[in-house]
N, C-alpha and C positions, 0 to 999 in steps of 0.2 A: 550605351547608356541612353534613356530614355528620361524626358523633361520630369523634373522629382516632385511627388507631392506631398504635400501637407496636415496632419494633423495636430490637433491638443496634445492628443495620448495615444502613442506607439506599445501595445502590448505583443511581444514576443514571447507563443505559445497557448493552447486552449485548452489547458486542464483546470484541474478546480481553482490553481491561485489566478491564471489571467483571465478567466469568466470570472470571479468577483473582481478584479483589479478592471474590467472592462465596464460590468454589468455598474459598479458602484459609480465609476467617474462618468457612465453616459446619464444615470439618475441626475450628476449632479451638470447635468448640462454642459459636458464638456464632447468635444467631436473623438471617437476614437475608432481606432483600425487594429484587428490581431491578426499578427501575420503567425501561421502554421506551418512545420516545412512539410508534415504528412500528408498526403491525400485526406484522410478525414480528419472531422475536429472532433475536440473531445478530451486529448492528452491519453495519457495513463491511466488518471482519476475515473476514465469513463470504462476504461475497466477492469476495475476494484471493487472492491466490497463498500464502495461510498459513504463509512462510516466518517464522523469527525468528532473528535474529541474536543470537546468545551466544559472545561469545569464550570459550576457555578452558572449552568446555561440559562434557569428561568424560565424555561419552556413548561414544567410541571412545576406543583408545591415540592418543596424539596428544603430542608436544611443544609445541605452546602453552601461554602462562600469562601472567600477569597485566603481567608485563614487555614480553613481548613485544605484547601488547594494545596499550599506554598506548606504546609506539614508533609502531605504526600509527596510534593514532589522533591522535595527539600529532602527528604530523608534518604533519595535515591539517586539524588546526581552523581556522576563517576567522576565530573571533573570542573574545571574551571566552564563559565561560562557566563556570556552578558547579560549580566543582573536586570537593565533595565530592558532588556529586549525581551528576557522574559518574563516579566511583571506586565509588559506593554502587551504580549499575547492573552496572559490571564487576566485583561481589565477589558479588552479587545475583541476576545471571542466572541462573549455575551452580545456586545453589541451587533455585531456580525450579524450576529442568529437572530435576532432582533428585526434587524434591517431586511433580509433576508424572507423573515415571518410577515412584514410588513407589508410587502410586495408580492405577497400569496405563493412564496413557496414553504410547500406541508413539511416543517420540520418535526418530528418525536424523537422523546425521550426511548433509547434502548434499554433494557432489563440487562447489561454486560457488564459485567463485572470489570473494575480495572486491571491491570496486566500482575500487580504485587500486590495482592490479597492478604499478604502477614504486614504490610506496611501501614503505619499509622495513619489515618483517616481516609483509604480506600474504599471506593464506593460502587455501586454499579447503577450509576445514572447520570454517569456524564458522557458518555458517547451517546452518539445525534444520530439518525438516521432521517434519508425522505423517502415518505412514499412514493413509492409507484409512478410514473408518470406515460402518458398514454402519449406513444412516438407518433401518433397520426394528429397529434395538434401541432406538429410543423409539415407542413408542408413536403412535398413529393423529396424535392430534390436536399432538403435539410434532413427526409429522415434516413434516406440511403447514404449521406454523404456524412453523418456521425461514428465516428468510432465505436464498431460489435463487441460484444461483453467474447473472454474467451469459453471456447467450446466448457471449459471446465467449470464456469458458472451454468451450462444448462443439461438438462437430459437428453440425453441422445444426441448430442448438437446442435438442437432445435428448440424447447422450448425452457424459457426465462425463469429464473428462479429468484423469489425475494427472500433474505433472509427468514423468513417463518418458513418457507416452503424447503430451503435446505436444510434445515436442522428436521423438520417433519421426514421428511426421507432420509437425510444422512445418517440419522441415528435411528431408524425407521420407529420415529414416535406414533402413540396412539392416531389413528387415523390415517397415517401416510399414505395410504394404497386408494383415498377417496382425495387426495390432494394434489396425488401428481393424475388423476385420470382425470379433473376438472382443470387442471393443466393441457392436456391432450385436448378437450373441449374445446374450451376456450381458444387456441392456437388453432382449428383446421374449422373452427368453423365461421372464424375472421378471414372470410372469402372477399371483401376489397381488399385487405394487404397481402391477402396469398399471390392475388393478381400482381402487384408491384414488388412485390419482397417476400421472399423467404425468413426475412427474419421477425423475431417476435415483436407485437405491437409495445407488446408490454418492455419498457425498457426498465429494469431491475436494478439494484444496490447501485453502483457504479452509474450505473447509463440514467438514472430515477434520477437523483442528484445533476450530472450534466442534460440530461434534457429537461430540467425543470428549467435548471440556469440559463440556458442556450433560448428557451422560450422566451425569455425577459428581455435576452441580448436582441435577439433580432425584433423583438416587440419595439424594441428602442432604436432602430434603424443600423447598428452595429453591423459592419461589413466583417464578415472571416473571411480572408483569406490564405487559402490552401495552399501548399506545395511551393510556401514560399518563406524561406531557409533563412535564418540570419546569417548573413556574413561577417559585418564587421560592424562596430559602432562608429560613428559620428560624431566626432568631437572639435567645437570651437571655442578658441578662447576658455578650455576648461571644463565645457560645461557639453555635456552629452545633449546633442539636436537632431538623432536623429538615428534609421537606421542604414545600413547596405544590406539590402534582400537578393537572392539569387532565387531564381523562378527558370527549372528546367537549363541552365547555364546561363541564363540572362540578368544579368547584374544591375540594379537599379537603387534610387536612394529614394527614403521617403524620410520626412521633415517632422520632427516633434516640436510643437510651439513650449507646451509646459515637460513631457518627462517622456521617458521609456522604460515600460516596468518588462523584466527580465523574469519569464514563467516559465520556460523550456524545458525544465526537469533537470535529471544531475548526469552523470556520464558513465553511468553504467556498462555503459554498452562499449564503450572505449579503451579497450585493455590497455594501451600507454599510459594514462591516466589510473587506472585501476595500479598497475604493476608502479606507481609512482607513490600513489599516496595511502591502500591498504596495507594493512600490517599484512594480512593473509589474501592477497589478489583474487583468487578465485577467477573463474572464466564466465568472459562476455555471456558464453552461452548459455550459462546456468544461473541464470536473470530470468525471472516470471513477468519482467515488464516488457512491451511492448519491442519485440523483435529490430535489433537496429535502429531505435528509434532516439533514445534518450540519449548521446553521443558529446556532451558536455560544451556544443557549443557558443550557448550563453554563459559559460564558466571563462572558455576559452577567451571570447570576447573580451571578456572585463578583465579579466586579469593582463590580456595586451593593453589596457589602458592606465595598468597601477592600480586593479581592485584588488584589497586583501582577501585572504580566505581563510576560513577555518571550519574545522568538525570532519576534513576531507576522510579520517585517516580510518572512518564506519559507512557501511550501509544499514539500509532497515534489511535485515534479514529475514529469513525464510527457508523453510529446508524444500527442495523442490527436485524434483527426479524428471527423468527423460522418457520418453513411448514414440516407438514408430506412429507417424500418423496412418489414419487407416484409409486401407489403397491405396499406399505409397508409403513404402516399408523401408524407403532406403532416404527418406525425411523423418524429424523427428519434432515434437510437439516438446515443450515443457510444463511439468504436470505441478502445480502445489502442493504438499504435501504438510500446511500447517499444521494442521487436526488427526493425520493419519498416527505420525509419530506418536502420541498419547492416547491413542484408543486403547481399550483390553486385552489382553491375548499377546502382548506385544511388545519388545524390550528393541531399544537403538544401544548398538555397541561400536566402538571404535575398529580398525583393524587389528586392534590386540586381542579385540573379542572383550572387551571391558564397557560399562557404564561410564557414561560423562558427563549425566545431565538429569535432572527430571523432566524426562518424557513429555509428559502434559501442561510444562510451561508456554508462555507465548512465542512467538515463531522467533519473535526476535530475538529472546535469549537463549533461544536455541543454539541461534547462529552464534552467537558470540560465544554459546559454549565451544559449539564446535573449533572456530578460532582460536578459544587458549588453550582447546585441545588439541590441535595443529599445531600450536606454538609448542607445550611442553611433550607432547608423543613424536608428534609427527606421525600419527596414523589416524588421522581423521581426511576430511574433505576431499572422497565420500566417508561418510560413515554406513552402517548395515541397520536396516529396519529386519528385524526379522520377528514373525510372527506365523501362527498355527492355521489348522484347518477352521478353526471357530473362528478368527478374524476374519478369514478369507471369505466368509460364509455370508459376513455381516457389513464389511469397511471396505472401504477405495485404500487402496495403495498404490498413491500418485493416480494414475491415468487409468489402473487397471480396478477396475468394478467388481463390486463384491459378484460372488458366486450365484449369488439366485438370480442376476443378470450376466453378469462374465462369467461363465463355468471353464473350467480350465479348455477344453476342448476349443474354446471360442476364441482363445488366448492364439496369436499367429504362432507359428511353428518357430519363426526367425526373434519372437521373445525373448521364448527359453534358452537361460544360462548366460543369457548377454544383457537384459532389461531384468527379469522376472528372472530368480531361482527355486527350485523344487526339487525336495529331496524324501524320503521316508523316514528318516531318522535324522537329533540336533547333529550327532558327528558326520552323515555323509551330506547335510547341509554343509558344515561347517569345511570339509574338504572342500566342498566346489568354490562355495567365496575365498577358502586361502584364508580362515580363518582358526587359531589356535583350538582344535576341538576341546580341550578340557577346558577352556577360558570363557567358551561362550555354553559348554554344557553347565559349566557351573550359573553363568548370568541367566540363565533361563531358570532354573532349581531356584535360586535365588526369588528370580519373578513370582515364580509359584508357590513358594512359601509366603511371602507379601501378599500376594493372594486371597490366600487362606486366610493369614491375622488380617488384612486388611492396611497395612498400614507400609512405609516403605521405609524404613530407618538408614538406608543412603541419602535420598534425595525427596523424601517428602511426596511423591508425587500421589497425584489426587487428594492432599490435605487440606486444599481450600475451592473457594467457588470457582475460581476463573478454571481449573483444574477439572473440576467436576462437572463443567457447564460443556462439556467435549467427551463426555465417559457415557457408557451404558447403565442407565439408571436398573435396568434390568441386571444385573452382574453387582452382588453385592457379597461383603463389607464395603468397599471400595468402588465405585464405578468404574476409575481407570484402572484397578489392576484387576485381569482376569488370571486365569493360568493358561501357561503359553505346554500346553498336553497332548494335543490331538492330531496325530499323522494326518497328512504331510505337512513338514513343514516347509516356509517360503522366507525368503529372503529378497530383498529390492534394494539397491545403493541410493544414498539421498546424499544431495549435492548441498554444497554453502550456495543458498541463491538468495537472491534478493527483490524486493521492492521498490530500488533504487537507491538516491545517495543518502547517508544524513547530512554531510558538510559540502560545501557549495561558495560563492562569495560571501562574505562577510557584509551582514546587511546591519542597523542599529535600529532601533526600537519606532524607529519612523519606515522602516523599510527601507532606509537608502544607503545604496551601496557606499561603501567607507574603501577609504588608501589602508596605504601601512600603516597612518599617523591617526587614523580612526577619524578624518576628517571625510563627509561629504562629498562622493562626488557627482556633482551640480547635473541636474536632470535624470542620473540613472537610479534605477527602485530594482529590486530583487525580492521575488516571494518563492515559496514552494522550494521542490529540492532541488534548482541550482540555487539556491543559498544555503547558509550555515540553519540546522536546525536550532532552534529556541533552545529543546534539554540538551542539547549535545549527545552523547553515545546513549540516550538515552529512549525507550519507548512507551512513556507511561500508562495507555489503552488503547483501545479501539479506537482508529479515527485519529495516531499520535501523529499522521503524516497529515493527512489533508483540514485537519482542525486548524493547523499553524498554516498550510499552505494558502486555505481561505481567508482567513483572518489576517495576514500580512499582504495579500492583495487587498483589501480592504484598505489596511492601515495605508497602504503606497495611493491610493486614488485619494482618500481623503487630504493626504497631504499635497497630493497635487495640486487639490482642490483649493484647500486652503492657499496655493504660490499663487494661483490662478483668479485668487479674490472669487470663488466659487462659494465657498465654506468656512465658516468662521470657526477661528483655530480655537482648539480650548486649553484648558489650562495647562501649564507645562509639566511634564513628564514628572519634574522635582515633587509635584503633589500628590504623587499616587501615595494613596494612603498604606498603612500598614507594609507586611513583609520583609524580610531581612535585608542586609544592605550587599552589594554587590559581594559578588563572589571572584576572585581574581582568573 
């Protein structure tokens, strides 16, 4: 043990909730310190698609508001959840993004559509995105030492894509072939960062958002430190002071005057954990979040101290598939497959060879189809994407690149029939996956008749925008349904993966961690996914993680703020206006 030091504010973790729970409480002049156990900072958040969702944002003119919010989200909750916790996010956010705007980070309104588009007052102009942000405004050793977006956010594994730029190519929109070559540009002929890094200047979706934040942190003297693990919390007399960090085996404490807020993420990665508290476990490995990273430490933590929990029993899902990495064919990458599932050309069947889902939902309710589809078949998790020579032509499936850039030749030899399958006809497809051939001849027949009329009278898919906003505008009646017709056809297995946890400690409407008895306990804050999410099994748009994960950092520093005589507390929670009353 080494002599222990002292701050205000202990933030363990540097994804998007402990960069606001950092950035907000150094604003308000309090001293603080995040401790990281990864080599870089960054978290998750850094890389993601760095959207956040905030209803009722204020950023543009807009008729939204708080009304209308708590319609939408009201109309879709699965279950019980803390009424005032979530009133405190939708009165919270705004402010956030406010504060956030104030400090000169570029936030805009996105053109996305919310995730349930038949749901009463659904909009697409509450997910947040930031620009761009240029990684050579920090310094040598902050820009190398931030967490890489994954290969599957860029081309080639090299060059940065902002959201315009992958929808401009993923769907190859008007232009696309002049967007990814001033991509090429731009990247080879930034000859000072070529010298230092390989990687792109332009940090993108995910990285745009944490290196805006990260700029402000160390603008304000904020120390991160790396590769230093929470162990265990600090408790006296009741009250959390502090924490025990382990650094390379070396065990040490460091001293919280006012709080410790708990930003580490959920325990994905943890299959004990996983095999404890999902209904359908699914495997560590078929997680899109950062490799071993997320591990439920600050879960573990708090709950050795008597923190309650809830929401454990979801993750935010994702369908995600696996790929040899390349030149090194006996490691494997995991690939997203959000948007693949719902392209044209393309039907996901169970191994009955049966439909479970519409296709072109959001990832999240993918997953959870997938799940009650494990629950009542038991022939899901994987399920089959299978799709024609025209998808192949056009769409990524997982890792593997459409055809005018991956031609099958290109595809390694140790792919085929273990990653990627390929066949000449739907039944000698259907013999190699070991799927029922008249089950899945018919679900393709099926596809192609939807096709034709356009419309899909199982599951609706492509009958709204969030649906349409992922389909081939080229391919009509329907965007998303093309016909699945054109020898050869392919098939790829897609995993139950995910984004992380939803449920985590049980935090209340101030961000502080609560007992069994939902009483306070004295010092510790929880934001982001080691805490309970605000909807519960719920994922309302783009940005449903990190909108709450910022936002209840936020809410945790203010309140520190306020213990600290930093910030004058305002009116109590009983006055939030309008909204229904709690939900049990």
């Amino acid at each position: 043990m080494i002599q222990s030091e002292t701050y205000d504010v202990i933030v363990v973790g540097s994804g998007a909730a402990g960069a606001l729970a950092a950035l907000r409480a150094a604003d308000l002049g309090l001293s603080v310190l995040i401790v990281e156990k990864a080599h870089k900072y960054g978290g998750t958040s850094a890389t993601s698609g760095g959207v956040m969702w905030i209803p009722n944002n204020q950023l543009a003119p807009s008729d939204d508001d708080r009304d209308k919010t708590f319609t939408y989200i009201d109309s879709l909750l699965r279950g019980p959840v803390q009424r005032d916790r979530l009133e405190a996010y939708v009165d919270e956010a705004p402010k956030m993004a406010n504060f956030l705007k104030s400090i000169g980070v570029p936030l805009t309104q996105a053109a996305w559509p919310d995730y349930f588009q038949n749901a009463p007052e659904a909009r697409a102009d509450r997910s947040v995105l930031c620009d761009t942000f240029d990684g050579r405004q920090l310094n040598d050793a902050q820009f190398v030492s931030m967490r890489e977006q994954y290969n599957r956010f860029k081309i080639f594994r090299r060059y940065a894509m902002d959201i315009g730029e992958f929808f401009a190519i993923s769907t190859k929109g008007p232009g696309w072939v002049q967007v990814f070559l001033k991509m090429v540009w731009r990247y080879w002929s930034d000859i000072t960062t070529r010298k230092l890094s390989s990687r792109d200047r332009r940090f993108t979706q995910g990285g745009a958002l944490m290196g805006h934040l990260f700029k402000q942190i160390f603008d304000r003297g904020v120390e991160v430190r790396t590769e230093t693990g929470l162990k265990e919390l600090i408790v006296n007399e009741g009250r959390v002071t502090g924490v025990q960090v382990n650094n390379f085996g070396r065990l040490y404490e460091i001293n919280a005057t006012h709080g410790v807020v708990l930003a580490a993420g959920g325990f994905e990665w943890n299959q004990e954990l996983r095999d404890k508290f999902f209904t359908v476990p699914g495997l560590t490995r078929h997680s899109s979040s950062p490799e071993d990273a997320n591990r439920g430490e600050a879960l573990i933590a708090g709950m050795n101290i008597g923190a309650a929990t809830e929401h454990t029993e979801a993750g935010w899902w994702i369908p995600t598939m696996h790929k040899p990495m390349d030149s090194a064919s006996n490691f494997e990458e995991i690939h997203q497959a959000a948007f693949d599932v719902g392209r044209p050309h393309s039907v996901c069947v169970n191994r009955n060879g049966k439909r479970f889902v519409n296709e072109a939902c959001s990832y999240d309710e993918f997953g959870i189809a997938m799940v009650e589809d494990q629950q009542k078949t038991g022939a899901n998790t994987p399920c089959w994407l299978v799709f024609d020579a025209t998808f192949r032509t056009k769409f990524t499936a997982g890792g593997f690149l459409p055809s005018m850039i991956m031609p099958d030749w290109k595809i390694p030899s140790d792919c085929w029939d273990h990653y990627i399958f390929k066949a000449n006809s739907v039944d000698a497809l259907a013999k190699k996956i070991h799927l029922p051939a008249d089950a899945l001849r018919r679900a393709v027949a099926d596809m192609n008749r939807y096709a034709q009329s356009g419309a899909d009278p199982e599951f609706g898919r492509g009958s709204n925008a969030y649906d349409q906003m992922f389909g081939d505008a080229n391919v009509q009646p329907n965007p998303c349904l093309g016909p699945i017709d054109t020898a050869p056809y392919y098939a790829v297995p897609i995993n139950l993966g995910d984004l992380g946890t939803k449920g985590g400690l049980k935090a209340n409407s101030k961000a502080q961690v609560v007992d069994d008895n939902d009483q306070p306990i004295a010092g510790l804050y929880a934001a982001g996914n080691n805490s309970g999410s605000p909807f519960g099994n719920l994922y309302p748009g783009a940005g449903g993680t990190i909108g709450p994960a910022a936002t209840f950092g936020y809410v945790a520093a203010n309140d520190i703020a306020v213990k600290a005589g930093k910030l004058e507390a305002e009116p109590s929670d009983q006055a939030r206006p309008g909204g229904k009353k709690a939900v049990a």
